[in-house]
Backbone as CSV, one residue per row, in Angstrom:
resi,resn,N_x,N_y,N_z,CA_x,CA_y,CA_z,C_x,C_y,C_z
1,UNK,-77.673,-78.526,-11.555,-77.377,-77.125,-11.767,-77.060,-76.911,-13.242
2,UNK,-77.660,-76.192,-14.241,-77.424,-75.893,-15.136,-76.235,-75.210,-15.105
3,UNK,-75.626,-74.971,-16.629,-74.299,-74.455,-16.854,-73.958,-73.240,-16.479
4,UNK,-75.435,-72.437,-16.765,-75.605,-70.886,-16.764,-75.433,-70.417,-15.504
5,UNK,-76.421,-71.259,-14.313,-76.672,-70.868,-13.251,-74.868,-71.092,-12.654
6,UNK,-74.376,-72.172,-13.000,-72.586,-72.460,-13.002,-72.053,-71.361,-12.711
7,UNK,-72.129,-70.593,-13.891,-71.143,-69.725,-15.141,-71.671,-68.390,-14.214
8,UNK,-72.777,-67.820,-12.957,-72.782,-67.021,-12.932,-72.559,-67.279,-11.265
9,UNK,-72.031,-68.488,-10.675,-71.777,-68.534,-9.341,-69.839,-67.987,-9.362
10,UNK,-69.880,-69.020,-10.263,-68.219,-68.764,-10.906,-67.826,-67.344,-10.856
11,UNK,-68.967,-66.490,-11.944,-68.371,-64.889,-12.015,-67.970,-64.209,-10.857
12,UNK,-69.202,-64.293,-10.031,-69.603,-63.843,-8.260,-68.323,-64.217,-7.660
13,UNK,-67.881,-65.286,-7.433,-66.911,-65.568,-7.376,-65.733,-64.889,-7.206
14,UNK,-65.425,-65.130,-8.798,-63.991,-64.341,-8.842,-64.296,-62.911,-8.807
15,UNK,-65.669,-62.211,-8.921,-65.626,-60.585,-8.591,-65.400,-60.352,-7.141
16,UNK,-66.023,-61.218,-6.076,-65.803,-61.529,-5.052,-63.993,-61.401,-4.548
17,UNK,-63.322,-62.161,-5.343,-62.189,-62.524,-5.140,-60.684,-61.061,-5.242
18,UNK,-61.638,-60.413,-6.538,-60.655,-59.186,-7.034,-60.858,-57.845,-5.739
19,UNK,-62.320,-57.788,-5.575,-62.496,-57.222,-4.767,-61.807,-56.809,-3.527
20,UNK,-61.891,-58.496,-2.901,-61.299,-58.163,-1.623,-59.881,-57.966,-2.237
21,UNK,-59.211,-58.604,-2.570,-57.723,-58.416,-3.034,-57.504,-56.848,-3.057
22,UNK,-58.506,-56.249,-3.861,-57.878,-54.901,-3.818,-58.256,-53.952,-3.047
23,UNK,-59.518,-54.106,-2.071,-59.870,-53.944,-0.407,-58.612,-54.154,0.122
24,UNK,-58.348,-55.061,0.872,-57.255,-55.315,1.294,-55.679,-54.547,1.454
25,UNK,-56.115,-54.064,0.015,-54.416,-53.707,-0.458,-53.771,-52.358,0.282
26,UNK,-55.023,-51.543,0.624,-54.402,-50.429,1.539,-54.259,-50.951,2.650
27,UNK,-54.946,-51.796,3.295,-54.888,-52.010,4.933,-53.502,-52.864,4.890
28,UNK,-53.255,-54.017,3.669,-52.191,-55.175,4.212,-50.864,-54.564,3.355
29,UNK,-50.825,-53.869,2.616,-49.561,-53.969,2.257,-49.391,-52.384,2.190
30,UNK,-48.034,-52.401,3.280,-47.352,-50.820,3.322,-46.343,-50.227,2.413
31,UNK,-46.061,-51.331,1.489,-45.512,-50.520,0.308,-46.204,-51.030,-1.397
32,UNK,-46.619,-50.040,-1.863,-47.422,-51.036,-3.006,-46.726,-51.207,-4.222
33,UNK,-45.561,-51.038,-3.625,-44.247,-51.652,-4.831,-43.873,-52.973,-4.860
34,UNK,-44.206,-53.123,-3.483,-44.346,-55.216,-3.156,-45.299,-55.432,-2.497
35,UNK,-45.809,-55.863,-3.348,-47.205,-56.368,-2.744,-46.952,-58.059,-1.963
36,UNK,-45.755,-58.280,-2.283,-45.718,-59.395,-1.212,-44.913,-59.111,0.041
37,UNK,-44.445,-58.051,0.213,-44.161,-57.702,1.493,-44.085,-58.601,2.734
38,UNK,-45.485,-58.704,2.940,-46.209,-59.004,4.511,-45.487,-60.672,4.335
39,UNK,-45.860,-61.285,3.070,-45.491,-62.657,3.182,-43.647,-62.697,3.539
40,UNK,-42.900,-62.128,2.781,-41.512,-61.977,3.167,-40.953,-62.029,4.368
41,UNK,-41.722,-60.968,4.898,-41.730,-60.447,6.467,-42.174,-61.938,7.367
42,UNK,-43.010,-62.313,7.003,-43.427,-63.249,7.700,-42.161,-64.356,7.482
43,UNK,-42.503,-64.703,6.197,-40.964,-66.064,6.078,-40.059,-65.553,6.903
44,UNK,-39.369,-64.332,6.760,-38.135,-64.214,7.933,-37.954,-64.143,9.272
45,UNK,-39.106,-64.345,9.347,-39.614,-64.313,10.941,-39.946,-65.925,11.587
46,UNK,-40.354,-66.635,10.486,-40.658,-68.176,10.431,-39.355,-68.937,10.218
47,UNK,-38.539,-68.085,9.664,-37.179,-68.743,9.288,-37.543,-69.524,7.621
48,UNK,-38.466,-69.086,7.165,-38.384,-70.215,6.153,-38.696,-69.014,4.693
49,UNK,-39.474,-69.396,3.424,-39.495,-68.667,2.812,-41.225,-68.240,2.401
50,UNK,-41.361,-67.313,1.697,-42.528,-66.671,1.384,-43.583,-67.689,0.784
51,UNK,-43.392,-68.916,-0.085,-44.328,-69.872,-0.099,-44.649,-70.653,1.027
52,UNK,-43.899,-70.783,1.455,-44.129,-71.250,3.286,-45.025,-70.870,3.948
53,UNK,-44.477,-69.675,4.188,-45.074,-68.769,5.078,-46.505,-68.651,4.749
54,UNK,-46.820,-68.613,3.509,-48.193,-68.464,2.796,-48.522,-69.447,2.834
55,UNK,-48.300,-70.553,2.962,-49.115,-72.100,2.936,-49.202,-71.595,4.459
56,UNK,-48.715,-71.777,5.203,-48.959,-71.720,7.103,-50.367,-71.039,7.286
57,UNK,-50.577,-69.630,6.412,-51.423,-68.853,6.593,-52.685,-69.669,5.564
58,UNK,-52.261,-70.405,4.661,-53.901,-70.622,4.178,-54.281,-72.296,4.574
59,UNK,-53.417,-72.672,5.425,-53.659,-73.700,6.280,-54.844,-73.712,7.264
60,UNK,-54.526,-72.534,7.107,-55.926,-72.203,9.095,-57.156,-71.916,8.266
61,UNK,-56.921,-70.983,7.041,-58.559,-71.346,6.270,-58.702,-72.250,5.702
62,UNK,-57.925,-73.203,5.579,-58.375,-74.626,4.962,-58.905,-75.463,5.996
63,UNK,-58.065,-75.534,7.208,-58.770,-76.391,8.286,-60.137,-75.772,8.300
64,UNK,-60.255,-74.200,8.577,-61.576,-74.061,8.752,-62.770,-74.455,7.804
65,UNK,-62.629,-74.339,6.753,-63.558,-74.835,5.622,-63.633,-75.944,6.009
66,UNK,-62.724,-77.016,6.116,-62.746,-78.501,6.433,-63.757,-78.893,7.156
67,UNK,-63.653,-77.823,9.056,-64.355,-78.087,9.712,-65.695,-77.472,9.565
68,UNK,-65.821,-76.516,8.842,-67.275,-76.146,8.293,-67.882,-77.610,8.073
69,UNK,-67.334,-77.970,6.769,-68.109,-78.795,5.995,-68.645,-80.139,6.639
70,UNK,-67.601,-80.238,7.843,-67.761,-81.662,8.342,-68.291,-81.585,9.443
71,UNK,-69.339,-80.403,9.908,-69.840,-79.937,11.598,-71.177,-80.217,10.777
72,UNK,-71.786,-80.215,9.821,-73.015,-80.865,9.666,-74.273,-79.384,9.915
73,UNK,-73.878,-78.655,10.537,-74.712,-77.431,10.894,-74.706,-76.621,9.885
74,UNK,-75.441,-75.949,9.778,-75.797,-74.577,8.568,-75.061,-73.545,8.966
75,UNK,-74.065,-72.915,8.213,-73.515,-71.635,8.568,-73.956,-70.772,7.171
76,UNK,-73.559,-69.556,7.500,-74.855,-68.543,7.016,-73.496,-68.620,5.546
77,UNK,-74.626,-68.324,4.449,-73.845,-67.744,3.199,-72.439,-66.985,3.231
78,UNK,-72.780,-66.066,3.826,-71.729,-64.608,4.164,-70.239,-65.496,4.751
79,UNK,-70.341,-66.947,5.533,-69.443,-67.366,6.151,-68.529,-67.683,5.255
80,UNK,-69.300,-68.678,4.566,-68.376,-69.743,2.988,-68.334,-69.003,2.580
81,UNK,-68.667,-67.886,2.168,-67.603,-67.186,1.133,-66.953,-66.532,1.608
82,UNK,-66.943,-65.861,2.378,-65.441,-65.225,3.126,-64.224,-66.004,3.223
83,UNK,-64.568,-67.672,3.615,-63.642,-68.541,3.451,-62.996,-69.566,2.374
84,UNK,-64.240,-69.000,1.351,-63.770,-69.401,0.435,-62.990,-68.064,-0.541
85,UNK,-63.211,-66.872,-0.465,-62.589,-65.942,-1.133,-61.413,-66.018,-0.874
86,UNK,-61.128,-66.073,0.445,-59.812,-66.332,1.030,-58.821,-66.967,0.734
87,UNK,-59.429,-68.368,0.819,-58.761,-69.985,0.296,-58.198,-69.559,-1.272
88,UNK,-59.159,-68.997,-2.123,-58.896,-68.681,-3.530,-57.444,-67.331,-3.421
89,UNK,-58.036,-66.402,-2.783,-57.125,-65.358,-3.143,-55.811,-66.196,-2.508
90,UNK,-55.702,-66.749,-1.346,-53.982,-67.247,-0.749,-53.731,-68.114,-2.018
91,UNK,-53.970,-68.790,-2.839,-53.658,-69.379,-4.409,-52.992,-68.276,-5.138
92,UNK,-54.145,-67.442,-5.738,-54.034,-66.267,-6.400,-52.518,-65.485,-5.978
93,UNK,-52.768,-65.196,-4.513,-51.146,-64.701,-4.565,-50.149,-65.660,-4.458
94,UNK,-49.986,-66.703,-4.120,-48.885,-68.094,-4.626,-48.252,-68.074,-5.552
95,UNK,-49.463,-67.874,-6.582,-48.938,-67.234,-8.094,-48.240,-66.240,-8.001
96,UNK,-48.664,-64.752,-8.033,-47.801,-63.886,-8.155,-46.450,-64.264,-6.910
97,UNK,-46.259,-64.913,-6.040,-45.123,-65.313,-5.160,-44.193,-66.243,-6.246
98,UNK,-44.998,-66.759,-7.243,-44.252,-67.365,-7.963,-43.365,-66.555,-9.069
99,UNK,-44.527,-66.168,-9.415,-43.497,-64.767,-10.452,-42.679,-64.080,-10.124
100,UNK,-42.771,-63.958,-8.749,-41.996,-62.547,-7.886,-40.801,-63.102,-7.936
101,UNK,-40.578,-64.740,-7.381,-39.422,-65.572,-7.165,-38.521,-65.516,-8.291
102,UNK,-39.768,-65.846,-9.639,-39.001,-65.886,-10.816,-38.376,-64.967,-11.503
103,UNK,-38.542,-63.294,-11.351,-37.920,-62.405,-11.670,-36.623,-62.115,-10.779
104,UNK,-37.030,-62.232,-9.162,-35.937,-62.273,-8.464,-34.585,-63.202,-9.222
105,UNK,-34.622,-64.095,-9.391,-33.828,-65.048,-9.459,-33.413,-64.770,-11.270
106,UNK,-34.023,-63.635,-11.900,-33.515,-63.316,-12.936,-32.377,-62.448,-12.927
107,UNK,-32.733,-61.546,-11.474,-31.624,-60.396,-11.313,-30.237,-60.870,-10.686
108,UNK,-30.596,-61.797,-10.195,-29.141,-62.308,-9.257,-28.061,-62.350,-10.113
């Protein structure tokens, strides 16, 4: 694979990635002052905390990719990347869970 052909799976990619993120943002989050909300909600419900809770949730698309890759059968384009946009964006917000933590813990 040349670099180019690389450099423009990569772009697709992360346009892919912003996209849904900001698709998403009316349906998953009911206040758009915290956009980590849903994860919060969830940790307190798990008993544990918002990186938690978010690993639990990108656990089940990781197994699934896993078992994609290792069933040997062809699944259609449209599949892997849904699961891979996914896999990327639960990262993507980790991060901002990280920042969120780190300002929190500025105000205390």
């Amino acid at each position: 694979m040349t670099g180019e052909k690389f450099t423009k799976i990569v772009n697709y990619q992360i346009d892919c990635c912003i996209k849904t993120l900001g698709f998403k943002e009316s349906d998953y989050v009911p206040d758009p002052n915290d956009r980590m909300r849903h994860f919060k909600v969830a940790a307190a419900m798990l008993g544990t905390n918002p990186k938690q809770a978010l690993c639990g949730m990108m656990a089940k698309h990781t197994a699934s990719i896993y078992e994609m890759c290792r069933a040997g059968s062809a699944y259609p384009m449209a599949a892997w990347e849904e699961k891979i946009t996914d896999n990327i964006n639960y990262l993507l917000i980790l991060r901002a869970l990280l920042e969120d933590e780190k300002e929190e813990r500025l105000h205390e």
